[in-house]
HTML snippet that shows the backbone in 3Dmol.js (N, CA, C, O; Angstrom):
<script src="https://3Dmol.org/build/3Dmol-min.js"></script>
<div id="view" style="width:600px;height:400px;position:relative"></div>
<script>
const pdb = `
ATOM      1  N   UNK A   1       0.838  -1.178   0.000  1.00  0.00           N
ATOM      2  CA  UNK A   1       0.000   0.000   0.000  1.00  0.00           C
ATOM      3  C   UNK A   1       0.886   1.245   0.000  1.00  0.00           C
ATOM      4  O   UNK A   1       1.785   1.492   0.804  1.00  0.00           O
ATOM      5  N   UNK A   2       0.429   2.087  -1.173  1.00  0.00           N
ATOM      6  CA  UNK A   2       1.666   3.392  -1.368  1.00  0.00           C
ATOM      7  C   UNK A   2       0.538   4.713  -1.009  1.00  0.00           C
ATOM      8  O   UNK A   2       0.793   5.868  -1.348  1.00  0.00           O
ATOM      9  N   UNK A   3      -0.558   4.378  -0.374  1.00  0.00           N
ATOM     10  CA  UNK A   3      -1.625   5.345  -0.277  1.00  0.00           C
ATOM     11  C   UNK A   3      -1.709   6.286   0.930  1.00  0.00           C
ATOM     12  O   UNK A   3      -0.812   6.307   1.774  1.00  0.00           O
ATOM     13  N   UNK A   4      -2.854   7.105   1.007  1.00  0.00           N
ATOM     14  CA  UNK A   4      -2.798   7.736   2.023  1.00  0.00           C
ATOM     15  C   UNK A   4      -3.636   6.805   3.402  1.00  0.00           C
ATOM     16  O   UNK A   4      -3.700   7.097   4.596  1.00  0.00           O
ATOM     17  N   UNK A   5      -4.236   5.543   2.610  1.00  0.00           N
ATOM     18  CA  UNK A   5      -4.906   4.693   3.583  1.00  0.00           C
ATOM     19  C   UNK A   5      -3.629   4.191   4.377  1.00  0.00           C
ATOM     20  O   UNK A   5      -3.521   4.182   5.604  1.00  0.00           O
ATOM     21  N   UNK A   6      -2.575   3.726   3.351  1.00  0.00           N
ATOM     22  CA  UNK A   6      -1.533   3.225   4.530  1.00  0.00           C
ATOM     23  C   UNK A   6      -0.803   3.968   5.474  1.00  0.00           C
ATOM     24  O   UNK A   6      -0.526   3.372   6.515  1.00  0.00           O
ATOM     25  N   UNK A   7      -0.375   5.291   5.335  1.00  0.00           N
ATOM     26  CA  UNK A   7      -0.234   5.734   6.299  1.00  0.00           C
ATOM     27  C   UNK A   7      -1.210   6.313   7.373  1.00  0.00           C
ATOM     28  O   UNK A   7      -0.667   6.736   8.393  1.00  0.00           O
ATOM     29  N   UNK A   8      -2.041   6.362   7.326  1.00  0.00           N
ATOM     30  CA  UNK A   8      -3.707   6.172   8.505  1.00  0.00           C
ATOM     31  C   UNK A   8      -3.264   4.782   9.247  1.00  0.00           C
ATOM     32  O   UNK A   8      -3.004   4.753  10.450  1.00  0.00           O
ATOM     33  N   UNK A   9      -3.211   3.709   8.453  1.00  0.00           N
ATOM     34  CA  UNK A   9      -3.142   2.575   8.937  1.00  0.00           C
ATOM     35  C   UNK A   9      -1.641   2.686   9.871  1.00  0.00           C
ATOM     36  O   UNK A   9      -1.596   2.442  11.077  1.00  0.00           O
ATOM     37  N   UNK A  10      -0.671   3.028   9.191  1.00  0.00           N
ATOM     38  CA  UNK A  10       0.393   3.126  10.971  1.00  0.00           C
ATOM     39  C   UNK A  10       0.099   3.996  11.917  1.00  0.00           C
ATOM     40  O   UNK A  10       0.353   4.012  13.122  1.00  0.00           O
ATOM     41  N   UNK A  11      -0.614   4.904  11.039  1.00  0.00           N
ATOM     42  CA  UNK A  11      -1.001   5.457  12.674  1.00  0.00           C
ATOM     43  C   UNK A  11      -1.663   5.008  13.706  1.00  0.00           C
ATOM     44  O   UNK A  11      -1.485   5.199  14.909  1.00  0.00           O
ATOM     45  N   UNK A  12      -2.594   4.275  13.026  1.00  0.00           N
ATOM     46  CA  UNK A  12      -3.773   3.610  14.009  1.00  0.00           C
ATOM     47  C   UNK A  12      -2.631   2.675  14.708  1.00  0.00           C
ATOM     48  O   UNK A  12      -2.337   2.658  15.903  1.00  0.00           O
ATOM     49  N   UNK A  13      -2.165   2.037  13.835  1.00  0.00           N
ATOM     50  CA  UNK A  13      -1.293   0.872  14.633  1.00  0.00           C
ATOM     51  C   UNK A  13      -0.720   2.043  15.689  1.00  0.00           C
ATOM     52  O   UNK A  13      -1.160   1.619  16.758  1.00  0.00           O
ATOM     53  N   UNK A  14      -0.220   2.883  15.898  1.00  0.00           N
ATOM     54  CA  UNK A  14       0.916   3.688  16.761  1.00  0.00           C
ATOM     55  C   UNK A  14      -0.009   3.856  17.887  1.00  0.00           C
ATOM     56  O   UNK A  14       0.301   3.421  18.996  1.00  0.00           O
ATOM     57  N   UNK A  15      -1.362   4.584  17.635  1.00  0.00           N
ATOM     58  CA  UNK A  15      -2.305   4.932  18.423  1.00  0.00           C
ATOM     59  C   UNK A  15      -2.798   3.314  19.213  1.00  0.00           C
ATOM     60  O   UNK A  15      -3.501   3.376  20.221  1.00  0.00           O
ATOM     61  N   UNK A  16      -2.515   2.405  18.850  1.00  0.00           N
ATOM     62  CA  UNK A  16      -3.267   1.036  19.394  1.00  0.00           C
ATOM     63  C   UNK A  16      -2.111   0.670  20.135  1.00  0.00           C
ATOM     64  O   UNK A  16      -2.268   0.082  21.205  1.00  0.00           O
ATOM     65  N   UNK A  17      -0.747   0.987  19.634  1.00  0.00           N
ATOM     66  CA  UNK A  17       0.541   0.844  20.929  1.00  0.00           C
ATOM     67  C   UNK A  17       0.604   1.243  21.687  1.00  0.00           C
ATOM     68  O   UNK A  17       0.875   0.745  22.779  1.00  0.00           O
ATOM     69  N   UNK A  18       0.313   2.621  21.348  1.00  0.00           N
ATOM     70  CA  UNK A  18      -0.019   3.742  22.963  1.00  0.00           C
ATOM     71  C   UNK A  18      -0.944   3.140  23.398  1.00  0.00           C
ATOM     72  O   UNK A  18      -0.302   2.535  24.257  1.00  0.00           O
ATOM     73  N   UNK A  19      -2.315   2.660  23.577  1.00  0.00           N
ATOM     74  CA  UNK A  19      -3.476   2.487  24.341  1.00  0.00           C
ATOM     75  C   UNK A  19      -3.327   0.908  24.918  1.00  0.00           C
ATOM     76  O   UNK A  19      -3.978   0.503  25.882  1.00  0.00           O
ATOM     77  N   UNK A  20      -2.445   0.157  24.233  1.00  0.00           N
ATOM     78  CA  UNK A  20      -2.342  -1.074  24.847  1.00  0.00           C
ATOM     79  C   UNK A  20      -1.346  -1.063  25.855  1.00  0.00           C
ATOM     80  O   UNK A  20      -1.518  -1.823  26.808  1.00  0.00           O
ATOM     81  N   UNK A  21      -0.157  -0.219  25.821  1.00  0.00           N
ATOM     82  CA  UNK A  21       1.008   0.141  26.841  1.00  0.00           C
ATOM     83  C   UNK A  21       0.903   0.815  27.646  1.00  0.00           C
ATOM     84  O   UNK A  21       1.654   1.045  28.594  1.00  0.00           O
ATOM     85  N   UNK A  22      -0.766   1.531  27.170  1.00  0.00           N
ATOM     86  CA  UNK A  22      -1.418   2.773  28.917  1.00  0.00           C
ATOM     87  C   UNK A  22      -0.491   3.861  29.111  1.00  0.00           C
ATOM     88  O   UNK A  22      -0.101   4.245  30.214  1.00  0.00           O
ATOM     89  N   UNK A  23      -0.040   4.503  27.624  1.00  0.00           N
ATOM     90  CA  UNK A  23       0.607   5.591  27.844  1.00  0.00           C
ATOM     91  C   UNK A  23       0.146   6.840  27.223  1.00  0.00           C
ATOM     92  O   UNK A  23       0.833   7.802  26.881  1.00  0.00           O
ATOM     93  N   UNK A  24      -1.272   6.656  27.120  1.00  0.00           N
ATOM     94  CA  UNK A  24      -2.570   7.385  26.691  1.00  0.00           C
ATOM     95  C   UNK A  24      -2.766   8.085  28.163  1.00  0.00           C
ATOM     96  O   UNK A  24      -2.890   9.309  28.205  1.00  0.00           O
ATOM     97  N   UNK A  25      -2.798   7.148  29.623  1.00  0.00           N
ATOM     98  CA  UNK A  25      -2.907   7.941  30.735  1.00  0.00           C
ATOM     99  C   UNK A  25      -2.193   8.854  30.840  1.00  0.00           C
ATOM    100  O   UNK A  25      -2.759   9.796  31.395  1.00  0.00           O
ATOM    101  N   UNK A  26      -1.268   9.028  30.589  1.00  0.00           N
ATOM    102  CA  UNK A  26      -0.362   9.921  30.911  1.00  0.00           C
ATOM    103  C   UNK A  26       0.116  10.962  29.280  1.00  0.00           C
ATOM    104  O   UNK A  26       0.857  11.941  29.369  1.00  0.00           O
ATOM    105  N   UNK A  27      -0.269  10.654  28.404  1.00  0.00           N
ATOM    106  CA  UNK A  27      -0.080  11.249  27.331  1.00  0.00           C
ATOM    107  C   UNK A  27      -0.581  11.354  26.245  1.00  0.00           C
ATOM    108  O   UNK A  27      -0.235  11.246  25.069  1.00  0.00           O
ATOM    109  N   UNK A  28      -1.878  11.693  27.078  1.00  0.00           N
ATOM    110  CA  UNK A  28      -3.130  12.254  25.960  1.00  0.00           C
ATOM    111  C   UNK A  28      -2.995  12.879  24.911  1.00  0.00           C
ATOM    112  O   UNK A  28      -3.874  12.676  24.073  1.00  0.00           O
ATOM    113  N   UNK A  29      -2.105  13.659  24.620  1.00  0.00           N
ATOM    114  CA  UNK A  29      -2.015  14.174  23.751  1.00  0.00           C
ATOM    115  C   UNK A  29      -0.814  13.687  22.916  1.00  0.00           C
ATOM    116  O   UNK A  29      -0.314  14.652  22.338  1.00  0.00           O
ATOM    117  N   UNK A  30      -0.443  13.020  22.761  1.00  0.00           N
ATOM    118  CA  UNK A  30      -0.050  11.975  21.434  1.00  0.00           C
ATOM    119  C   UNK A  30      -0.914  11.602  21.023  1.00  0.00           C
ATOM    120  O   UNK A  30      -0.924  11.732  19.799  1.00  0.00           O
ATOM    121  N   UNK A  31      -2.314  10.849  21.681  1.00  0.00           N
ATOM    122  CA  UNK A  31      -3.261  10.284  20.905  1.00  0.00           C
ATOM    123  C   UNK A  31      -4.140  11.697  20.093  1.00  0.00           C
ATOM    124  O   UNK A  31      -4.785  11.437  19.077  1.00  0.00           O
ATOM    125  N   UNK A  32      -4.114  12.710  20.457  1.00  0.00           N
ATOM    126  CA  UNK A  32      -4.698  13.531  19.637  1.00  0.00           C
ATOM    127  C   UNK A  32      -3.622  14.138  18.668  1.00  0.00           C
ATOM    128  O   UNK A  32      -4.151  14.998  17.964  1.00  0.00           O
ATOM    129  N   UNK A  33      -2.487  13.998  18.440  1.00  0.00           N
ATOM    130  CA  UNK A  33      -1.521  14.269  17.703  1.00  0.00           C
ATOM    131  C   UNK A  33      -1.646  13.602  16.185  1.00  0.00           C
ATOM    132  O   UNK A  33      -1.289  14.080  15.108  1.00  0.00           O
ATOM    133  N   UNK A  34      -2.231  12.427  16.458  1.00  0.00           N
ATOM    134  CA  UNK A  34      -2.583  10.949  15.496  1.00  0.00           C
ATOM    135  C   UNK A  34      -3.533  11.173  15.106  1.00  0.00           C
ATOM    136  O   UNK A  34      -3.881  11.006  13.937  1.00  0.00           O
ATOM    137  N   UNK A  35      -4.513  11.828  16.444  1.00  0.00           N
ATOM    138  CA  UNK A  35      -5.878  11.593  15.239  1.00  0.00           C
ATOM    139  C   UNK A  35      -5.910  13.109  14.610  1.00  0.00           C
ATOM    140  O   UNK A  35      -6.909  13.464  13.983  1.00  0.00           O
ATOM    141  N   UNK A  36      -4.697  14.074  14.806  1.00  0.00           N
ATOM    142  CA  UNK A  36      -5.172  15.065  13.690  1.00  0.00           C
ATOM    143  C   UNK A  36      -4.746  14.518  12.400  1.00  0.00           C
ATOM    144  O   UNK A  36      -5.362  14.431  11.338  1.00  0.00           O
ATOM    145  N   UNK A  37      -3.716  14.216  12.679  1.00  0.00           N
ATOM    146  CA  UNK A  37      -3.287  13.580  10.960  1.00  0.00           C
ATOM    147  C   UNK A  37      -4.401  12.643  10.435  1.00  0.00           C
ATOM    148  O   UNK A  37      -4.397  12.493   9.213  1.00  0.00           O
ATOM    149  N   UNK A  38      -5.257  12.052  11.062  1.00  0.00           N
ATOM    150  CA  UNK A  38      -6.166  10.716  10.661  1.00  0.00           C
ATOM    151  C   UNK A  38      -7.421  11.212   9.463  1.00  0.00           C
ATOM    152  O   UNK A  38      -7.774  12.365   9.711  1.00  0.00           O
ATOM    153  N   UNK A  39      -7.893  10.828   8.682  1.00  0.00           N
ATOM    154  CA  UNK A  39      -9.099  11.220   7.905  1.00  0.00           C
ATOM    155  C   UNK A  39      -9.278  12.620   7.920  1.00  0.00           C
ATOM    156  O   UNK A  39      -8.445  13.252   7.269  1.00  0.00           O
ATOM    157  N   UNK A  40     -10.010  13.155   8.403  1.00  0.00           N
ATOM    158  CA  UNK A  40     -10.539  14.604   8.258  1.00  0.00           C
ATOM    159  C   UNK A  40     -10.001  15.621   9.199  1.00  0.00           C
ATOM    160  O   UNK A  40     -10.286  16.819   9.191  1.00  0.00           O
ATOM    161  N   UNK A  41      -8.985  14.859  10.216  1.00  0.00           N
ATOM    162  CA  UNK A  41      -8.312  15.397  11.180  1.00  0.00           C
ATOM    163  C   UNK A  41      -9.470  15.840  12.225  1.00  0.00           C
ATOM    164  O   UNK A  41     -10.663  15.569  12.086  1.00  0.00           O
ATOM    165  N   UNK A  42      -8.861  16.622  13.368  1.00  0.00           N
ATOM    166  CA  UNK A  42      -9.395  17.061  14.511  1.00  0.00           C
ATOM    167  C   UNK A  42     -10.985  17.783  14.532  1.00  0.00           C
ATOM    168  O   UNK A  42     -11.404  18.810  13.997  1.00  0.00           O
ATOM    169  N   UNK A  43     -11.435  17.086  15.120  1.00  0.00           N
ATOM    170  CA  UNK A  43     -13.098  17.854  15.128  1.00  0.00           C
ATOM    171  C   UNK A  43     -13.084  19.617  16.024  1.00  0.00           C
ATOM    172  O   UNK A  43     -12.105  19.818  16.742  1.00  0.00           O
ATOM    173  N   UNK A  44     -13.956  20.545  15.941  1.00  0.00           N
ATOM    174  CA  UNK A  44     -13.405  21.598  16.376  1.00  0.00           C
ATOM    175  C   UNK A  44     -13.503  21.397  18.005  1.00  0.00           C
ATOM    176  O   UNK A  44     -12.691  21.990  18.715  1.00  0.00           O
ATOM    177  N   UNK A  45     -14.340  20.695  18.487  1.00  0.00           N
ATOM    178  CA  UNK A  45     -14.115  20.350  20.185  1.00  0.00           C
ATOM    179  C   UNK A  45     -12.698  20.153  20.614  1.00  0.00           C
ATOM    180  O   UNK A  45     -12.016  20.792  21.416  1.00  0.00           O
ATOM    181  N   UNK A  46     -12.356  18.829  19.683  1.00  0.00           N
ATOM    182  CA  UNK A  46     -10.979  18.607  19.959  1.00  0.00           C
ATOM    183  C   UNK A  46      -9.567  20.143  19.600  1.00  0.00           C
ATOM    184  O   UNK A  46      -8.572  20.600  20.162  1.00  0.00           O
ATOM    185  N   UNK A  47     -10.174  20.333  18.646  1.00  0.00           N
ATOM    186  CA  UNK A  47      -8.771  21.856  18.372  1.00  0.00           C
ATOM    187  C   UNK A  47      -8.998  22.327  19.313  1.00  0.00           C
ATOM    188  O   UNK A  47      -7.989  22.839  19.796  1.00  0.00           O
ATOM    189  N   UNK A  48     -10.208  22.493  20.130  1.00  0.00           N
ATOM    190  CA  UNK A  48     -10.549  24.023  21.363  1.00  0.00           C
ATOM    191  C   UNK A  48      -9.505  23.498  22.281  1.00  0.00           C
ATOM    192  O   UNK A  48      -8.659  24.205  22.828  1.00  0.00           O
ATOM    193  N   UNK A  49      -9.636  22.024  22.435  1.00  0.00           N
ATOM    194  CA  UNK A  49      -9.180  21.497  23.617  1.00  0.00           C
ATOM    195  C   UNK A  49      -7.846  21.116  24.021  1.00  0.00           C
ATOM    196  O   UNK A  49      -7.434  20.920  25.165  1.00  0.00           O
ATOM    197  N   UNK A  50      -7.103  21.022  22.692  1.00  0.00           N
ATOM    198  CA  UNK A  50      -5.934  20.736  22.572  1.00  0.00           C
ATOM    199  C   UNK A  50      -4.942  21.831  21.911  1.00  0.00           C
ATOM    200  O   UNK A  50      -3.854  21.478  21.456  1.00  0.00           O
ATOM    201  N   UNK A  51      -5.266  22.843  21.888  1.00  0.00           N
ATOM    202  CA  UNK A  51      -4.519  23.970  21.153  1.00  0.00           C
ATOM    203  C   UNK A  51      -2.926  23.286  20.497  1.00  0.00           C
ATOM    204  O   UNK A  51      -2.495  23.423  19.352  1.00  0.00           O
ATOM    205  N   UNK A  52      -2.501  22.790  21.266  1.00  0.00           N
ATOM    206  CA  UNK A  52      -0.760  22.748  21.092  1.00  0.00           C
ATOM    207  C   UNK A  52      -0.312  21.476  20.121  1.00  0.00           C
ATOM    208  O   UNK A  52       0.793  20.981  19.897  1.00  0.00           O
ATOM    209  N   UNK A  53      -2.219  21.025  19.437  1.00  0.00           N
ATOM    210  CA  UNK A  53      -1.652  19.965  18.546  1.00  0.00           C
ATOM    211  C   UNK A  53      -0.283  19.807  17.703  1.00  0.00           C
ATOM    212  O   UNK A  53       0.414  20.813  17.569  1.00  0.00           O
ATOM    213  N   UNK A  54       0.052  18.810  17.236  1.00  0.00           N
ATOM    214  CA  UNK A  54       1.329  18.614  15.942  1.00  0.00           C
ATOM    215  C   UNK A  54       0.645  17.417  15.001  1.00  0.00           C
ATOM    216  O   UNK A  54       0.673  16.316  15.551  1.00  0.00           O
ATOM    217  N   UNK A  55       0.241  17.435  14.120  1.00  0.00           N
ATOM    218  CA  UNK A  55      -0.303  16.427  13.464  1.00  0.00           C
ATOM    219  C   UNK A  55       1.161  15.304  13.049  1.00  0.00           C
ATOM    220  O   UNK A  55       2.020  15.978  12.480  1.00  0.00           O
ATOM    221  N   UNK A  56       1.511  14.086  13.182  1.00  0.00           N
ATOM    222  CA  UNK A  56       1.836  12.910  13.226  1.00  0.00           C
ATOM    223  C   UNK A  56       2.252  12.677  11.681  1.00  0.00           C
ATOM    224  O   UNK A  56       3.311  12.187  11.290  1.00  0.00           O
ATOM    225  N   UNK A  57       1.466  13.015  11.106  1.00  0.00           N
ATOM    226  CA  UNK A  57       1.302  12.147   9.514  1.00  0.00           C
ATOM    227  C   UNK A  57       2.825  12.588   8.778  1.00  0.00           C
ATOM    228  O   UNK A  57       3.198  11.925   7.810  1.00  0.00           O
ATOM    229  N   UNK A  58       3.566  13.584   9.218  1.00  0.00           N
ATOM    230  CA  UNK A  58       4.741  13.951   8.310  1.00  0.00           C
ATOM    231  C   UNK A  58       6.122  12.813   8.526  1.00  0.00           C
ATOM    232  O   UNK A  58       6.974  12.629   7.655  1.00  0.00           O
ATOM    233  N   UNK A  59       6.104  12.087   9.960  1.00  0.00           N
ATOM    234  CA  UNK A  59       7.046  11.413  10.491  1.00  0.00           C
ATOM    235  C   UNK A  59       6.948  10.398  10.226  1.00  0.00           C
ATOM    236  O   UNK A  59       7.855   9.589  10.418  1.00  0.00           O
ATOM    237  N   UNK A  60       5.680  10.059   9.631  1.00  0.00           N
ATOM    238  CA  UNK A  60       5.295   8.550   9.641  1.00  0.00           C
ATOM    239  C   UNK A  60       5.112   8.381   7.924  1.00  0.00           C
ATOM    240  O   UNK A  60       5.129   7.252   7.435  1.00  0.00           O
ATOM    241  N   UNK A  61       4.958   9.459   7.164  1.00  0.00           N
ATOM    242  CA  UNK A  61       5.109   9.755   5.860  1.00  0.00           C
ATOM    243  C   UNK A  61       6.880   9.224   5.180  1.00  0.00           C
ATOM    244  O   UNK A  61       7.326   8.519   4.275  1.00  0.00           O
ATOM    245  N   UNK A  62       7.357  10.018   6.198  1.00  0.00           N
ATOM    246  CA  UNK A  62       9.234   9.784   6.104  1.00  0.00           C
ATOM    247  C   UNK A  62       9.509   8.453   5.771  1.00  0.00           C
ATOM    248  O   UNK A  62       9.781   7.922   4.694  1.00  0.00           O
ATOM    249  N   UNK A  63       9.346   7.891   7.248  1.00  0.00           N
ATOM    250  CA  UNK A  63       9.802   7.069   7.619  1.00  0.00           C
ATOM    251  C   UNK A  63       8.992   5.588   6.484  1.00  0.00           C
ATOM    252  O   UNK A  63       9.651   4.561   6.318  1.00  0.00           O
ATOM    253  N   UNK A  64       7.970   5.696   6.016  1.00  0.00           N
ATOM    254  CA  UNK A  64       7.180   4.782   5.008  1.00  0.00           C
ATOM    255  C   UNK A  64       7.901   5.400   3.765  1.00  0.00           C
ATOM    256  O   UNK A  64       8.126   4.578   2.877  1.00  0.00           O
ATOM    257  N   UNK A  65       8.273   6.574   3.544  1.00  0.00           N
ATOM    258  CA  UNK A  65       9.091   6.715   1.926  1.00  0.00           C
ATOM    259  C   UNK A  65      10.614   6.245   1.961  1.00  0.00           C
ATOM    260  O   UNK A  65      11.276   5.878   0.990  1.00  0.00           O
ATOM    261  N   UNK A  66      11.105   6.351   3.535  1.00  0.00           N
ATOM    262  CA  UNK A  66      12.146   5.831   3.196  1.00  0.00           C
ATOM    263  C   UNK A  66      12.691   4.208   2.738  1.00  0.00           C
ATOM    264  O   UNK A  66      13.568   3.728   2.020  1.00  0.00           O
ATOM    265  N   UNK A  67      11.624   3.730   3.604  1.00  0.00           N
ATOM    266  CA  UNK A  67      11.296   1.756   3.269  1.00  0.00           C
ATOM    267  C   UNK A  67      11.004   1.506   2.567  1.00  0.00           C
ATOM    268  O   UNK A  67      10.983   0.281   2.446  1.00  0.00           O
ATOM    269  N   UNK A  68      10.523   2.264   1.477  1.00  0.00           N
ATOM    270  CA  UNK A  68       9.778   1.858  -0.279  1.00  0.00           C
ATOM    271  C   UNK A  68      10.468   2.628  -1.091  1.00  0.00           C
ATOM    272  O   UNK A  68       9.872   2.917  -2.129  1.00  0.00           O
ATOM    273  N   UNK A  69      11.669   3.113  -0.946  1.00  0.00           N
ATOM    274  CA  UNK A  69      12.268   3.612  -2.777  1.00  0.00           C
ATOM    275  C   UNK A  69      12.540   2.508  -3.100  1.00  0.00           C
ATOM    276  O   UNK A  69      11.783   2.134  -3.995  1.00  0.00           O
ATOM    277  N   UNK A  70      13.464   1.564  -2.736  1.00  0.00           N
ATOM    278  CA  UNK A  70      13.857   0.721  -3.426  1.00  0.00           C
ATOM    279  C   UNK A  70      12.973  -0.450  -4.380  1.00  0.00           C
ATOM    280  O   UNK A  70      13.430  -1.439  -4.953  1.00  0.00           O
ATOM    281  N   UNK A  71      11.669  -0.001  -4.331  1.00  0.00           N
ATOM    282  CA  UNK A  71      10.236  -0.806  -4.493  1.00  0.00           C
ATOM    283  C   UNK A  71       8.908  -0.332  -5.361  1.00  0.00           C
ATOM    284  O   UNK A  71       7.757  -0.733  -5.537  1.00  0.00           O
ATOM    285  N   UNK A  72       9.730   0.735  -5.787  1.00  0.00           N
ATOM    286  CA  UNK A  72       9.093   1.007  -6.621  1.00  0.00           C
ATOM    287  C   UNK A  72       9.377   1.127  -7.984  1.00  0.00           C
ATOM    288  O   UNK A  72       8.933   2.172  -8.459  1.00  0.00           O
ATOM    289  N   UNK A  73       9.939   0.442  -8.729  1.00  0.00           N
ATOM    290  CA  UNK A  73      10.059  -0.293  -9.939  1.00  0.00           C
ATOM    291  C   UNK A  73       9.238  -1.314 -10.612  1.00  0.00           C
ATOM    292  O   UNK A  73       8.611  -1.383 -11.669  1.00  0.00           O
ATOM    293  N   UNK A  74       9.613  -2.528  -9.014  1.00  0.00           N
ATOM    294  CA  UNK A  74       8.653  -3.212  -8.727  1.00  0.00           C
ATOM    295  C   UNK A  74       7.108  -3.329  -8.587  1.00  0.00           C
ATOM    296  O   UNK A  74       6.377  -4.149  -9.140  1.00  0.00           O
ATOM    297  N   UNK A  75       6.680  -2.064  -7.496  1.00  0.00           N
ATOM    298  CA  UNK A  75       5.205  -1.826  -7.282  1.00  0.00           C
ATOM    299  C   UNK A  75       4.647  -1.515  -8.913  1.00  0.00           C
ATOM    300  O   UNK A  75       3.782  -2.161  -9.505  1.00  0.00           O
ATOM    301  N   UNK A  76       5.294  -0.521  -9.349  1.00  0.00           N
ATOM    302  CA  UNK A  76       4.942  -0.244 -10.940  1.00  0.00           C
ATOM    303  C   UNK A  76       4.601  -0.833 -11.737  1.00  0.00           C
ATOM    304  O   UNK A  76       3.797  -0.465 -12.594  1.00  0.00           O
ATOM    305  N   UNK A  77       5.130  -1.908 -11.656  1.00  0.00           N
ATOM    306  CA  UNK A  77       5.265  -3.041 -12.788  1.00  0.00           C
ATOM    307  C   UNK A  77       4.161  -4.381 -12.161  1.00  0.00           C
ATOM    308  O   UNK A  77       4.124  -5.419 -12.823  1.00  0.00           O
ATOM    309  N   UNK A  78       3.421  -4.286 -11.055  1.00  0.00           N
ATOM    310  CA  UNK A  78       3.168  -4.888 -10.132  1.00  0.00           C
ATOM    311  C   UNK A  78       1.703  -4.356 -10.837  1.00  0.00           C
ATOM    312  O   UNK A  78       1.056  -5.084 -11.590  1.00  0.00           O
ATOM    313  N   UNK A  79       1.347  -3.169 -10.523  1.00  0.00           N
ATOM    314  CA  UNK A  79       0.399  -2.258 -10.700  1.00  0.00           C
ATOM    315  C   UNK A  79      -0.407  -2.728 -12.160  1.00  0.00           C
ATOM    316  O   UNK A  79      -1.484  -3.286 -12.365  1.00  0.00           O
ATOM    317  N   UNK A  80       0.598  -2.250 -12.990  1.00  0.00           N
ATOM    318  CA  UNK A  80       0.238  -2.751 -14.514  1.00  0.00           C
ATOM    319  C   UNK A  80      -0.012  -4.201 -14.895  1.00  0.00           C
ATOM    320  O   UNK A  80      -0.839  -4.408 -15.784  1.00  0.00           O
ATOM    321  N   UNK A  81       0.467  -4.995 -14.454  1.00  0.00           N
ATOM    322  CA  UNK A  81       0.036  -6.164 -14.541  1.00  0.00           C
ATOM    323  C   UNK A  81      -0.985  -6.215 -14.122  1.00  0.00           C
ATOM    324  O   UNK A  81      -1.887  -6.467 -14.921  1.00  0.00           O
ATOM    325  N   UNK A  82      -1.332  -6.002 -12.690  1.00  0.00           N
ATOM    326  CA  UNK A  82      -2.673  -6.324 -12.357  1.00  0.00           C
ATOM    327  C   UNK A  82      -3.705  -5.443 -12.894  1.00  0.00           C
ATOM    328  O   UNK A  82      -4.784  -5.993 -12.673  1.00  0.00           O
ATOM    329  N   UNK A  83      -3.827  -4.660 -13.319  1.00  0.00           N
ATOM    330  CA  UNK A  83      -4.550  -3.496 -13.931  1.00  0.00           C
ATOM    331  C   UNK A  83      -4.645  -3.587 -15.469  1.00  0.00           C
ATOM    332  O   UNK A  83      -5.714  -3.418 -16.055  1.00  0.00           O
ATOM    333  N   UNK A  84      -3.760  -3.796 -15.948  1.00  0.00           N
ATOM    334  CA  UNK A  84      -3.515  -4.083 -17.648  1.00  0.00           C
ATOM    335  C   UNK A  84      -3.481  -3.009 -17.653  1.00  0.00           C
ATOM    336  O   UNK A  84      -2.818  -3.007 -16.616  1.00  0.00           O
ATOM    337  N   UNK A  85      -3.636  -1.461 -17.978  1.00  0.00           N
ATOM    338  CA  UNK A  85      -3.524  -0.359 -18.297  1.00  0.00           C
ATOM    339  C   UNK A  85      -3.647   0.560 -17.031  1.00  0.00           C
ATOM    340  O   UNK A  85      -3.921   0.206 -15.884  1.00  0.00           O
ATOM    341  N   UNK A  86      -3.395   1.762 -17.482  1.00  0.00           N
ATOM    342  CA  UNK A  86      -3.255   3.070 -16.432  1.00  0.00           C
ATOM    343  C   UNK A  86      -4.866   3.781 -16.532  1.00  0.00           C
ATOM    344  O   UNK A  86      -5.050   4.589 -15.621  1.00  0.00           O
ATOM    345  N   UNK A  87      -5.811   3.648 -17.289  1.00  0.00           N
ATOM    346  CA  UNK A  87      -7.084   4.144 -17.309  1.00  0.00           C
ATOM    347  C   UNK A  87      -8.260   3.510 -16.159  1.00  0.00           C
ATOM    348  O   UNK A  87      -9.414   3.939 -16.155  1.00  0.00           O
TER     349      UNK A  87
END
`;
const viewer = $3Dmol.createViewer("view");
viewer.addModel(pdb, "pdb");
viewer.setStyle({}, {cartoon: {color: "spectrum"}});
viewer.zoomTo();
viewer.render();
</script>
């Protein structure tokens, strides 16, 4: 996945590490850090409430482009096959 679904999807995973390791008690605001980057980002309750957001999605953008250059030759050619054309 080279989409914007996959990076949603590590986030959620990041956000499901924090909440399973219980470091949501203490650091609420990472989990709202995640969900601004997430779909439509922060609802306006949440902006009132969290002023000092940083949306997530740029670090986790990086770090997923840096693990896939070498893979995209591949994905390309991956793509077209399964697709038969670009239309």
């Amino acid at each position: 996945m080279k989409t914007k679904k996959s990076i949603d999807f590590l986030l959620f995973k990041k956000a499901y590490n924090i909440i399973s390791n219980k470091e949501h008690l203490t650091y609420l605001q990472k989990l709202v850090n995640i969900r601004a980057s997430l779909n439509k980002g922060l609802s306006e309750k949440l902006a009132i409430a969290f002023p000092n957001t940083i949306p997530e999605a740029e670090s986790v953008f990086d770090q997923k482009q840096d693990n896939n250059i070498s893979n995209t030759k591949h994905w390309l050619a991956g793509f077209v096959t399964g697709e038969g054309c670009f239309l």
